[in-house]
Residue, then its C-alpha position, 0 to 999 in steps of 0.5 A: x491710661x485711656x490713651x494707653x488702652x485704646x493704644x493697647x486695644x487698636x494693636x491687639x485689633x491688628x494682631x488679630x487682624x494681620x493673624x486671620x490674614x496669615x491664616x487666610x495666605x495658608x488656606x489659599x496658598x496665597x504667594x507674594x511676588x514681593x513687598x508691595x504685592x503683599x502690601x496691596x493684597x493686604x490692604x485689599x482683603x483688609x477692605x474686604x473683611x470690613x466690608x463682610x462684618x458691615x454687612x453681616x452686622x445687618x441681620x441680612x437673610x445671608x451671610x458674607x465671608x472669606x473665600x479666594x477671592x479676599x484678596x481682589x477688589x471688585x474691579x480684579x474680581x471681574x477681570x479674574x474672572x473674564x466678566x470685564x471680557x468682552x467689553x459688551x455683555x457676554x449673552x449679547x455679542x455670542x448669538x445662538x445656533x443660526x441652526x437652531x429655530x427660534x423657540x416658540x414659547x407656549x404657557x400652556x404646557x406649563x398651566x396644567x402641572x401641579x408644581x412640588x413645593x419644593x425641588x433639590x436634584x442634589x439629594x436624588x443623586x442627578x449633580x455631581x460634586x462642585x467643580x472649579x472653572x479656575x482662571x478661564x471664562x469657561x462657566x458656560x461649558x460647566x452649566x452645559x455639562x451640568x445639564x447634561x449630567x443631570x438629564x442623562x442620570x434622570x434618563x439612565x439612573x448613572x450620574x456621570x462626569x462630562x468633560x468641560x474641556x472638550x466644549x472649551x478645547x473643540x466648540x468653537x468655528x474650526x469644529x463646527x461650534x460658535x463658543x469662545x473657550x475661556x473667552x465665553x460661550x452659551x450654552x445653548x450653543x454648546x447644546x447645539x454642537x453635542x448634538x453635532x458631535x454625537x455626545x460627549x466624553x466624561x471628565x477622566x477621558x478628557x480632564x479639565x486643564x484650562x483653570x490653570x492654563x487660562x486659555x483652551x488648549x487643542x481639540x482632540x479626538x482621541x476621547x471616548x464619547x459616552x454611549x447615549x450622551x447625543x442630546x436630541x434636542x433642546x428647550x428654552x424656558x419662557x422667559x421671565x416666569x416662575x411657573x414656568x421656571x418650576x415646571x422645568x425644574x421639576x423635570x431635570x436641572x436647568x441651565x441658567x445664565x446670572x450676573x454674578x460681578x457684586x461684591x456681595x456675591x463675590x464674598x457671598x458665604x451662606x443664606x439666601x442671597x437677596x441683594x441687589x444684583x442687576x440682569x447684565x447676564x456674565x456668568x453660566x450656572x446651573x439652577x437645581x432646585x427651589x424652596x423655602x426656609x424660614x418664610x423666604x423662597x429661594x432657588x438653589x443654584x451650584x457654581x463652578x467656583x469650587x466649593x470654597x467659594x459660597x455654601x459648599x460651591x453653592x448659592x441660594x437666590x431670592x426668589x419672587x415677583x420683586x425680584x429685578x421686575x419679576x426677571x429673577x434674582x440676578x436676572x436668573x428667569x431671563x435664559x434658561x435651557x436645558x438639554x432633551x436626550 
């Protein structure tokens, strides 16, 4: 009769299994080429469910869950998303505007601010919704137009939508730029080449394609560039210092740059993300906001993996001295920017 029951409970444990799988192929609209393709997805998103329930067994300060990534293994996830391209970090192959002076870092500026306690630009209208970079390594461009979105609403009072396209499709060496499309860029560079061209177009005059298309497409001219988009200038934060890093914040949201290739944050679902995850910057996000819940500080980070990845498109990073050697959770303190209009 035991044997009969463990029988009973591992098919039901199956069942149950192979039914959240299913419901997950729906919500993904997940295809299969043939068997040994959904066998191998399976056996991958199986490895991960288990990898979630271990890890939210923990009590941890966040919670992992399925997204459309379940179905990767960590290896996949970074080709998927253009970390493993090229072989050496993304943030030390591309190198910013020769034409750009190398900044001069002064605390000063810093020393004499009395910092919020607590920063969310999300809920003063300067972030627009969450976007999907897709299968492109363009997260450098969605960081720089996020920046962007956020300085020109802080200066103009309308939050408009800029086009991540037009930096992939003309940002590059044929149109006066130094980014690589879906290959990778920085954003100080793509800072740099909108001061160039004078501005830039909203998203519904140039719409995003390259998602789908997994390569940049052609730069055209015949989009509108938004009156009063020309970036002026632009400032990197210190280095390494949360002051610093506040202060910035405090004023407009900030381009940083993170490695994001884990597997925890690969699944991450919600709370304050506090894992291990090293300072091999791969991935261009937009930092819009600090806090605390719960005694733990965070920072309030908006990614471009649409909004079923992570808490509504978003994640929350530990935030702290222990962090990584006081460089950030992620490495996030290391290169921030931002865009002066």
């Amino acid at each position: 009769m035991r044997a009969l029951s463990l029988l009973s409970f591992f098919v039901l444990s199956q069942s149950s299994l192979i039914q959240l799988f299913e419901n997950w192929t729906h919500e993904f609209s997940i295809r299969f080429t043939n068997k040994h393709h959904f066998n191998q997805i399976f056996h991958t998103w199986t490895q991960n469910h288990k990898f979630i329930e271990e890890i939210n067994a923990k009590n941890l300060s966040y919670k992992l869950g399925h997204n459309q990534f379940s179905g990767m293994d960590s290896e996949q996830f970074r080709v998927f998303m253009g970390f493993d391209k090229p072989a050496e970090p993304l943030y030390e192959y591309l190198t910013v505007d020769s034409n750009k002076p190398n900044p001069s870092y002064s605390t000063e500026e810093f020393s004499h601010i009395t910092l919020p306690k607590s920063v969310d630009w999300t809920t003063s209208g300067a972030v627009t919704a969450v976007k999907d970079q897709g299968q492109c390594g363009s997260c450098w461009s969605f960081s720089t137009t996020g920046a962007l979105e956020g300085a020109y609403f802080n200066k103009y009072g309308s939050l408009l939508s800029f086009s991540e396209q037009q930096l992939v499709d003309c940002d590059n060496r044929a149109h006066g730029g130094k980014d690589l499309g879906c290959k990778g860029g920085l954003m100080d560079n793509a800072f740099s080449w909108i001061i160039q061209n004078g501005g830039l177009c909203t998203e519904s005059d140039y719409p995003y394609v390259s998602g789908t298309t997994k390569t940049s497409g052609t730069c055209t001219k015949k989009c509108s560039i938004v009156e009063k988009s020309a970036i002026h200038d632009f400032a990197d934060v210190p280095p390494s210092s949360e002051d610093a890093m506040m202060s910035a914040l405090a004023k407009q949201p900030i381009s940083i740059a993170i490695e994001a290739d884990q597997r925890e944050f690969q699944l991450y679902k919600s709370g304050i993300y506090t894992s291990p995850c090293g300072t091999k910057l791969d991935h261009g996000v937009l930092l819009v906001g600090y806090g605390n819940f719960d005694g733990v500080d965070y920072w309030k980070v908006k990614n471009s993996w649409s909004t079923s990845w992570g808490d509504a498109g978003y994640i929350l990073l530990g935030k702290g001295p222990e962090y990584n050697n006081g460089d950030g959770q992620c490495g996030l303190l290391l290169q921030a920017s931002y865009p002066i209009l």
